[in-house]
Every structure is written in C-alpha cells, then in structure tokens.
N, C-alpha and C positions, 0 to 999 in steps of 0.2 A: 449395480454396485451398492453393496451395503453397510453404510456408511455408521448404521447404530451398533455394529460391532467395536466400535471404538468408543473409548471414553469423552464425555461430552457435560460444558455445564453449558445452559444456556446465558447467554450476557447479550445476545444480539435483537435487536427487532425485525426479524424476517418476516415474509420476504423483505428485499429494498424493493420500493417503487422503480418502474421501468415507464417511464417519458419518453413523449417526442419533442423535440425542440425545431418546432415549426417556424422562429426569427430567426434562430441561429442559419438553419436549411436555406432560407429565402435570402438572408444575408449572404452566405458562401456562395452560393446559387449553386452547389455540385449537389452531391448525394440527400439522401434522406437521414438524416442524424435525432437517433435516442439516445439517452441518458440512465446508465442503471445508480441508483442513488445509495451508494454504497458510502456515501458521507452521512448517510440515513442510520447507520447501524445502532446510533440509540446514546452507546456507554461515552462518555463523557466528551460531548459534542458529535459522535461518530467518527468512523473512517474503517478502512478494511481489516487494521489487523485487527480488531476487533473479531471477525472469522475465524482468524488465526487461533487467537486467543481459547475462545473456548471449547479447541482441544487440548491445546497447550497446558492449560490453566485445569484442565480435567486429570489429567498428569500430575499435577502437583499436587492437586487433592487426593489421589489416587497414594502418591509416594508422602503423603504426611508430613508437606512442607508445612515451615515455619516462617521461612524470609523468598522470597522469589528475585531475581536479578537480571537483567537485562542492562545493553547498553546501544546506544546510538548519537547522532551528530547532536546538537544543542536543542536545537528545535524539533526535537524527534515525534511524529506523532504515535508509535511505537509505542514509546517510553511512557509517554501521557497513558495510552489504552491501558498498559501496563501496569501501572500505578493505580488506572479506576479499577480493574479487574480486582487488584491484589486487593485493595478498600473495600471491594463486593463480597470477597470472600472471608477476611477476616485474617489478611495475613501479611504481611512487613513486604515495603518492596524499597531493593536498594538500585538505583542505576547510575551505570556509567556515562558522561555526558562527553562526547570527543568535539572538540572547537575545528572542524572543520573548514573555515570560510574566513577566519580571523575577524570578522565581526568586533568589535567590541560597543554598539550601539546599548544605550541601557534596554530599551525595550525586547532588542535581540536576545540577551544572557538572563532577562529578567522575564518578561510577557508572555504572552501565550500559549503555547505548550509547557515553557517550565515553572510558570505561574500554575499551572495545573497539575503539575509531578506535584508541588511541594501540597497544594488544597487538598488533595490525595493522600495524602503523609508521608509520601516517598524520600529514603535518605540518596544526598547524592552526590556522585565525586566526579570530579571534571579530570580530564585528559588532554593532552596536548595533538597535535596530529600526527598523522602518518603511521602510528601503534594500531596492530593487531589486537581490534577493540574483543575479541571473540576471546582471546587467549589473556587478556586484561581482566577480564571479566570474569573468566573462568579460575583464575588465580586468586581473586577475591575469594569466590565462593570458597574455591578449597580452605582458606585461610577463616574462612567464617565454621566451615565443617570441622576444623579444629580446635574451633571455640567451641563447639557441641550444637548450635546449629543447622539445621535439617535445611538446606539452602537447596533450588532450585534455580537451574542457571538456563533463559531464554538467548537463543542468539537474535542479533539484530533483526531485524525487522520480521522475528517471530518463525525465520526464516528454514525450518528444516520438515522432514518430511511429515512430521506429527501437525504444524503448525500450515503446512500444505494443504493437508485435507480440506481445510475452512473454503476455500477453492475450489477444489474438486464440489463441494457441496454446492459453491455458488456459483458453476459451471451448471449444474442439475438444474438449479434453482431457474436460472435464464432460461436454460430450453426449455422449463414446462412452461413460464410466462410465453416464450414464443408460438410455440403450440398453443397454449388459450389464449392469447389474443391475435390468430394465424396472422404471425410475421412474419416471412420468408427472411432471413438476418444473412446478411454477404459479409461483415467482417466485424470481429470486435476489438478496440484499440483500448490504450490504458498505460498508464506509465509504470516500467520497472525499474527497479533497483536492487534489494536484496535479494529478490529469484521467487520469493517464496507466492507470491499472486499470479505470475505470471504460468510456473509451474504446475500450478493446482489446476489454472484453469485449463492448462493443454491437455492435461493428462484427462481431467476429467469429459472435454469436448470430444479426444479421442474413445476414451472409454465409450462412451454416447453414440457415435460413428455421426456427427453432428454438421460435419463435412462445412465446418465455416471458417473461416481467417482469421488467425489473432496474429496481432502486432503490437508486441509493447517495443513504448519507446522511453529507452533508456534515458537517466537522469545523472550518470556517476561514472560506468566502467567505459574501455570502449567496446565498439560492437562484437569484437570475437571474444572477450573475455567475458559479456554478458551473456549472449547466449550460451556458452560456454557453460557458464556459471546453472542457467535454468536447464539447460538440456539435465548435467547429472543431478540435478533435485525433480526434474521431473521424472529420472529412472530411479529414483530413490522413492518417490511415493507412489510410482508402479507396482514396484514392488510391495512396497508394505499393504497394497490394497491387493494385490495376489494377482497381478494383473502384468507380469515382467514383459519389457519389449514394446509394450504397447505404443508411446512417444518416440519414435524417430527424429532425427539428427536434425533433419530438412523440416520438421512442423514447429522449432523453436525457430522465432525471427524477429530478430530486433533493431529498431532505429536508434540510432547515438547522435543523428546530426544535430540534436537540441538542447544539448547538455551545456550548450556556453563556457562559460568560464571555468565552471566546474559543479558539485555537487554542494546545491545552497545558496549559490549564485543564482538569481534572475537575470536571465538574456532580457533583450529586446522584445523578441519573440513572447517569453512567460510575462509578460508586462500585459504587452498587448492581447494575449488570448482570457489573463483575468478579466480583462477591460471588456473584450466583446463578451464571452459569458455571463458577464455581471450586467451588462446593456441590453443585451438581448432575451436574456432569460434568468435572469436574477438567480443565479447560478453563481455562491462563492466559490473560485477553487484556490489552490496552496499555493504558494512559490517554488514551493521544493518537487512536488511530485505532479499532482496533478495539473500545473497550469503546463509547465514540462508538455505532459503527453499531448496537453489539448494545441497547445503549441505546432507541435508535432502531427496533429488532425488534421489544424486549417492548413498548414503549408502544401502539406498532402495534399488536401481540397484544392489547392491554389495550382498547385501543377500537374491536376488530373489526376493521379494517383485512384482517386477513389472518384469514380465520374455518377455523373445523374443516373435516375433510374436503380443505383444501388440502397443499399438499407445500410448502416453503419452505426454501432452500438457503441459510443465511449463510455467504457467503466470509472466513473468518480469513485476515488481512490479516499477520499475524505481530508481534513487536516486545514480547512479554514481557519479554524483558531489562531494559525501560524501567521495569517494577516498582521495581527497586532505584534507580532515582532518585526517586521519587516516595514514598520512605517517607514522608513531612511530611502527606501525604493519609490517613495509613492512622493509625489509634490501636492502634496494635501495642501498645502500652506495656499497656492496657487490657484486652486481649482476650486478650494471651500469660499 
C-alpha cells in the first residue's frame, strides 16, 4: 500500500513508542497488555488526530487555504490538534465548540484543551446541542468564501476518508513494530467515536492480511449506528487507496456498553481505569476517549473476554490535557 502517493505535511513524531505494561497485566491478572503511545504524537501535547492531520492539513496546503475550520464538543482534542497544526503552518483556524454535556464548570469551558485553541490563536464560536455540527460548520465556511476567503472545512474528529489514511499508516506502522520486536498481537482495542481511527486502522490491518482483532469501544453513538458509521468510512478509504471491498461488514466491531451517561460524561468505570493506569503505569488517559476504551479493556479483562496467554495492544488515543477540565470529577480536595 503506497501511501506517499497522497499528500503529506509532517506534524507527528513517528513512530509512537509500543510498551508493555507489565503492573497493569499482573494487576488484571488476564492477558498480556501493551500500550502504543499515540498520546506520543508530539503537536501540542499529542493525541491521534494528530495522524489525521497531516493528510488533512496536506490538503489545504495543496488548495491555498487561508483559514481552516473544524468543529467538535467543548473539550475537543481535535479542535486543540487543529488549531496547533493551523499555528504550524501559518494559517487562521476558526472552530466550532458544541456544549455537549452542559457542563458549565469554569475549568470545563475554560482549561485545557480550550485554553490551548485560543494559545494557538484559533477564533471560536460556541453551539448549543443536538445541531448537526458538520452542516454548522460547513455553513460558516461558505459564508467566509463569500467574504473572499479560501476556507477549508475539517469534519469532526478529522474524520473522513483523507483524514483516515493517518490510520491506515499507523496500522503499517504497528505491524512492522510487531515483526521487529517478534510479537505475536491477538487483538488491538482503542476507543471510538467519529469513525475516522477506527476505520483506518481495519482497512489498513486488512489491507496487511494481519489476521488480528480490533475492537473499538464506543464513547457516543450506540453500537449499530457506530459500526455503522465505521464500516462506510472504512469502504470510503478502500476505495481511495484502490483497494475497493476489502473491509467487510463483520471485521467492524464495536462495544457501546461504556459510554455512560453520554458523550463527555465520566462513568464510574472512566474514573476508575484513569485511577489504575495512572497507579500502575503512570499512564495519563482522557475522560472523553481514552479512559472510555480503557474502561472497556479492564471490564473485558474482568469477565474473560480477553483471557491469559493472549497479547493485547490498547491504542492511547491521547487528550490528557483534558484532565484540567474535568477537575469537578476528581475529589482532589480529599485526597491531596
């Protein structure tokens, strides 16, 4: 699969490192658990759309943008990537912020990732919920193109079949670590939500004939509208890599039972699996995404799902930053 046929800036530190998490394994006591450090990618704290990005972002260099636009929930780490990328290159980024969770903590609407849009110089406009942030977004732009404007319009989470390939690449990327450090790999787990991580990486595992298990577990929709959702982005970047058919129906598989209250919400569950990864292996993960997935690891762990003797690769998604908004979760007051 050749990947430099497409347009490409670099923004990432590739590879990520690929860990074992030998407390966490002995803690669970199930499988053998590694870590690929995709919260490693470098641009402004890390995280995966970061991958995304710089094909995306290749794209808009290519079409002689002037402003770039994306949108996502308040605490987007998208949006954040989005804004260091658009600051890398030298070009205006405007995003849409949709209030998702009702939150109104100050740290929430103010810290962490959106403390980082604005350090970034991203301009930005807030949303209300339940609005088709894609078609919000896109309306803007248009509206910017007729101010004279050369506006490129990102969907959320970077998510369509150009912003895929980041995936497909870092699908390539794991197999050759597995092959040089001969790892036999039984499954790779990771959390989804826009499609576009999830997608990349089946197409490209397929592509590979790679014969290993992925399982993202869902953060937002529920399970048939997820996979749903990844299956036609993964035949949309089959396609554009000339490779149609390849991803079948039955190798998208997704878990939804850890999405809680909703998308933004910390369960029970994302409390406690920050807690052990940060105990165990000094391992920051998000609230939104990755503690999600990891969540969704141990319980799997807890009820056999994934039993001993196997090898299991959780993809850190990145988006630590997001901590600092989400103090209202944590009883810091208690514990410090």
């Amino acid at each position: 699969m050749h990947l430099a046929r497409f347009p490409r800036v670099r923004l990432a530190h590739l590879p990520t490192p690929l860990e074992p998490m030998p407390r966490l394994s002995a803690a669970l006591g199930g499988p053998e658990l590694w870590i690929k450090r995709d919260d490693c990618t470098g641009l402004s704290t890390g995280g995966n759309k970061t991958r995304k990005l710089e094909f995306l972002m290749a794209e808009a260099v290519a079409q002689g943008t002037d402003i770039v636009l994306t949108q996502g929930a308040t605490q987007s780490n998208h949006a954040r990537q989005t804004a260091a990328a658009a600051a890398r290159l030298g070009m205006e980024c405007h995003i849409l912020l949709e209030d998702r969770t009702g939150y109104n903590h100050e740290n929430y609407r103010y810290n962490g990732n959106v403390l980082l849009d604005v350090l970034h110089g991203a301009s930005i406009e807030h949303r209300g919920p339940g609005l088709d942030m894609n078609a919000e977004m896109d309306a803007v732009a248009e509206r910017m193109r007729g101010e004279g404007r050369n506006a490129y319009a990102i969907p959320g989470g970077g998510s369509n079949a150009t912003g895929a390939l980041g995936y497909v690449n870092c699908a390539f990327e794991m197999l050759g670590q597995f092959n040089d450090m001969d790892l036999e790999v039984d499954h790779i787990v990771h959390a989804t939500g826009s499609a576009g991580t999830q997608a990349g990486l089946v197409t490209g595992l397929k592509a590979m004939n790679a014969q290993i298990s992925l399982l993202g577990i869902g953060v937002r929709a529920p399970r048939d509208k997820q996979e749903a959702n990844v299956f036609q982005l993964a035949e949309k970047t089959a396609e554009k890599l000339g490779c149609p058919g390849i991803v079948a129906r039955e190798d998208v598989v997704a878990n939804t039972d850890y999405v809680g209250e909703g998308y933004g919400i910390p369960a029970e569950s994302t409390l406690e699996a920050i807690d052990i990864f940060a105990r165990t292996e000094a391992i920051l993960l998000d609230p939104v995404y990755s503690a999600k997935g990891a969540a969704g690891l141990i319980d799997l762990i807890r009820k056999g799902h994934f039993k001993p003797g196997e090898r299991v690769v959780f993809l850190h998604t990145g988006g630590a930053i997001g901590l600092t908004g989400y103090t209202h979760a944590f009883d810091v007051a208690a514990r410090a």
